[in-house]
C-alpha positions as CSV (number, residue, x, y, z in Angstrom):
1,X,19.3,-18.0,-13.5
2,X,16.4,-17.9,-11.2
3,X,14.6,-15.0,-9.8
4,X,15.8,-13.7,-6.5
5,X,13.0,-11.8,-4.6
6,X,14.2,-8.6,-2.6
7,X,12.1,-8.0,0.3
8,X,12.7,-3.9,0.8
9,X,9.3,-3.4,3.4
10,X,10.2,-1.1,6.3
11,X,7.8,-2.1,8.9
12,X,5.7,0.6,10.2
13,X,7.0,3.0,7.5
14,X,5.1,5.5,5.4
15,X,5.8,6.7,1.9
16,X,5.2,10.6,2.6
17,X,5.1,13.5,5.0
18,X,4.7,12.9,8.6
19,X,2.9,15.7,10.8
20,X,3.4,13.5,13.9
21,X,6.1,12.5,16.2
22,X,5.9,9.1,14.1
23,X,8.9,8.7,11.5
24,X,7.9,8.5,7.8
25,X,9.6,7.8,4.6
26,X,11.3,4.6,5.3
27,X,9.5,3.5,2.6
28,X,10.2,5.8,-0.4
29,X,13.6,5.8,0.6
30,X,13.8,1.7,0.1
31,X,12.9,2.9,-3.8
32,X,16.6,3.6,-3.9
33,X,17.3,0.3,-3.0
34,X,15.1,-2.0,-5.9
35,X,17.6,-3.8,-8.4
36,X,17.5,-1.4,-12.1
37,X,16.6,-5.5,-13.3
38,X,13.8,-6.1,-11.1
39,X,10.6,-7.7,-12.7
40,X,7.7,-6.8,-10.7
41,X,7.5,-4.4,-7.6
42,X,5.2,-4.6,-5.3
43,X,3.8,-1.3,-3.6
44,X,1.8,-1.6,-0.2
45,X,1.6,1.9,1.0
46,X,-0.5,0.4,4.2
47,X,-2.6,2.2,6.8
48,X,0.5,4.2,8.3
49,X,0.1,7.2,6.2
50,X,-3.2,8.2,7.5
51,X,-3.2,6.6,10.8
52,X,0.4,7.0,12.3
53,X,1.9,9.3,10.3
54,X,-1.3,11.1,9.2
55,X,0.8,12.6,6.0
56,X,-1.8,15.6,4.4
57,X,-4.7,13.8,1.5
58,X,-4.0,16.1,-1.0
59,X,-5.6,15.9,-4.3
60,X,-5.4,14.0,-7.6
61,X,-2.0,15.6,-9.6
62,X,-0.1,16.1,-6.4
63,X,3.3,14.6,-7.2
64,X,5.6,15.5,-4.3
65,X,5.6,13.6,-1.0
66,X,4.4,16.0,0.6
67,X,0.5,14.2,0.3
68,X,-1.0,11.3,0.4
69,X,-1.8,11.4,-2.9
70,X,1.7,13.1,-4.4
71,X,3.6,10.4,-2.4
72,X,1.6,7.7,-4.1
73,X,1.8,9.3,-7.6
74,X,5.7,10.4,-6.6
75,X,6.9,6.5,-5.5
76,X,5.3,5.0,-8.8
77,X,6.9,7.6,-10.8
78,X,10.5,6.4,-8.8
79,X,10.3,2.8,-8.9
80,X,9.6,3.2,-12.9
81,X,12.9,5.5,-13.1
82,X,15.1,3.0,-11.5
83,X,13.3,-0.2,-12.9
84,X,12.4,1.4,-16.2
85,X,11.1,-2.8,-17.0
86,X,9.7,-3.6,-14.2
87,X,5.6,-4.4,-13.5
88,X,4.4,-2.3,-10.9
89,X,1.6,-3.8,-8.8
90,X,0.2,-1.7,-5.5
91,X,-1.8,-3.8,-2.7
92,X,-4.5,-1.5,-1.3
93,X,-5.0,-1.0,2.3
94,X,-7.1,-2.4,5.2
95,X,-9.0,-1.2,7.6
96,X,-7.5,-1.7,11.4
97,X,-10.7,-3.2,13.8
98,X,-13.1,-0.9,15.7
99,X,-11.5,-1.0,18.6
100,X,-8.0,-0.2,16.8
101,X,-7.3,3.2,18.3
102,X,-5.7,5.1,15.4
103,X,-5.9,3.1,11.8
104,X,-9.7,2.5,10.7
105,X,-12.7,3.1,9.2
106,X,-14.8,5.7,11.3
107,X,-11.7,7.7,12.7
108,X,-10.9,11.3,11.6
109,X,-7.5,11.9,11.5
110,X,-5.5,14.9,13.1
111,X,-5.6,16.0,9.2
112,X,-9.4,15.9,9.3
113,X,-9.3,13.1,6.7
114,X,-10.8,9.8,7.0
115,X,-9.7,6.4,6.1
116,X,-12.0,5.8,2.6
117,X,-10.5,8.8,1.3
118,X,-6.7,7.5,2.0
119,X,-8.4,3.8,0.1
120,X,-9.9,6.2,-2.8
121,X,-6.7,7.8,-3.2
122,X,-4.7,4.4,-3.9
123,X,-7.6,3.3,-6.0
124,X,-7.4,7.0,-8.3
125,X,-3.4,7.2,-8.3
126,X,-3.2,3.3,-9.5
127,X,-5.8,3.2,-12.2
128,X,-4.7,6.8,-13.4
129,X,-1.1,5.3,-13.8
130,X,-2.3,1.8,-15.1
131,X,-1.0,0.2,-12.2
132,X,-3.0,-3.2,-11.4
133,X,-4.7,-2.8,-7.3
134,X,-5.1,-6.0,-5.4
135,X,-7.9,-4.4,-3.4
136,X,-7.3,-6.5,0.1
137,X,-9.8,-3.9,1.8
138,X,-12.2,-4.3,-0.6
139,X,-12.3,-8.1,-1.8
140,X,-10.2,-9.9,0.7
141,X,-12.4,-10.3,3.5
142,X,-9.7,-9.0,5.9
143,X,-10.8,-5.6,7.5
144,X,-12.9,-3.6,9.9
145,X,-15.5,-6.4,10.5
146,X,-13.4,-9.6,10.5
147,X,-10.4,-8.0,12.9
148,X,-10.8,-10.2,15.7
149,X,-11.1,-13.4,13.1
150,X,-7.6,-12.2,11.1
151,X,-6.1,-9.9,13.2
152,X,-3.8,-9.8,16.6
153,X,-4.1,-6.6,17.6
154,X,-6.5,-5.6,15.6
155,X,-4.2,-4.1,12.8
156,X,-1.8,-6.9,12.0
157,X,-2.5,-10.0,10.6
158,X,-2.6,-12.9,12.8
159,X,-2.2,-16.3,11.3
160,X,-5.6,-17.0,9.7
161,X,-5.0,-13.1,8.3
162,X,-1.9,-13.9,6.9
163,X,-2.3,-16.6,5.4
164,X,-6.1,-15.1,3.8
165,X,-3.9,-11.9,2.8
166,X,-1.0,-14.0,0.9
167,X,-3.7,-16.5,-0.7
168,X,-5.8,-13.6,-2.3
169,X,-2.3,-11.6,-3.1
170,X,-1.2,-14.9,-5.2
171,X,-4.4,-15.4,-6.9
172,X,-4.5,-12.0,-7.7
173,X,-1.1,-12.4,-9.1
174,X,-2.1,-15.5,-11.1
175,X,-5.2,-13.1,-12.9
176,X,-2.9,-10.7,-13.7
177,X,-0.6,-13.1,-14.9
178,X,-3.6,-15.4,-16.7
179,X,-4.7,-11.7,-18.3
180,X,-0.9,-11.2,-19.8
181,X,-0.3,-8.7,-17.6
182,X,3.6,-9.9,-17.2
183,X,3.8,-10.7,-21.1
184,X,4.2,-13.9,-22.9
């Protein structure tokens, strides 16, 4: 039988605590939601959770989602409960354009956090868990410089971003795969 993806991504969602007016956990609560069979689950916690719903940092060995951090440490520790087989793989997050108004690089949120230490977090919480990173901010070309060139509204991905973001998501895929990470 062939694999079937399931698409569970809640648009504009967050995994964690949200101290503004903008609704959060759509995304943790999709966990519930991944087939006990799956293979691989893909994890893009995205710029939401510091620049909509501006959920607490935290620190390295927070666990609840009541942080940044805990909610990224929490969500990997759920998606390996109910897919006890599956490979988990998190895409990091990109910085929104300079003249996006809430979700880049250069902001400080109403938390007094700034975007690199929401993109430090993801980068600590994966490799602490063994959890590959496909670093779009950092490798992919598509951020706080190249907005206008790969971006609509300087956040989402126009065409040319979209089709940069899935190209570098495969290939990184393909390493993993051409380093065993999804086995023989």
């Amino acid at each position: 039988m062939p694999d079937v993806p399931t698409n569970l991504a809640v648009s504009g969602s967050a995994l964690g605590l949200s101290t503004t007016a903008y609704p959060s956990y759509g995304m943790s609560n999709a966990i519930a939601n991944i087939p006990v069979d799956a293979e691989l689950v893909i994890l893009e916690p995205g710029p939401n959770a510091f620049g909509a719903q501006e959920t607490p940092l935290g620190a390295l060995g927070d666990t609840t989602y009541a942080t940044h951090y805990g909610s990224l440490w929490a969500a990997c520790a759920a998606i390996r409960a109910r897919a006890p087989n599956a490979k988990i793989v998190m895409i990091g997050t990109y910085s929104g354009g300079p003249g996006h108004a809430t979700h880049r690089i250069g902001r400080v949120n109403g938390q007094a956090n700034t975007m690199d230490q929401f993109f430090k977090a993801e980068c600590e919480v994966a490799k602490l868990l063994s959890i590959p990173l496909i670093d779009v901010g950092g490798e992919s070309g598509i951020g706080y410089l190249t907005s206008l060139l790969y971006m609509g509204d300087e956040l989402h991905p126009n065409a040319a971003g979209s089709l940069r973001h899935g190209t570098f998501d495969a290939e990184e895929l393909r390493r993993l795969s051409r380093r065993g990470f999804f086995g023989a």
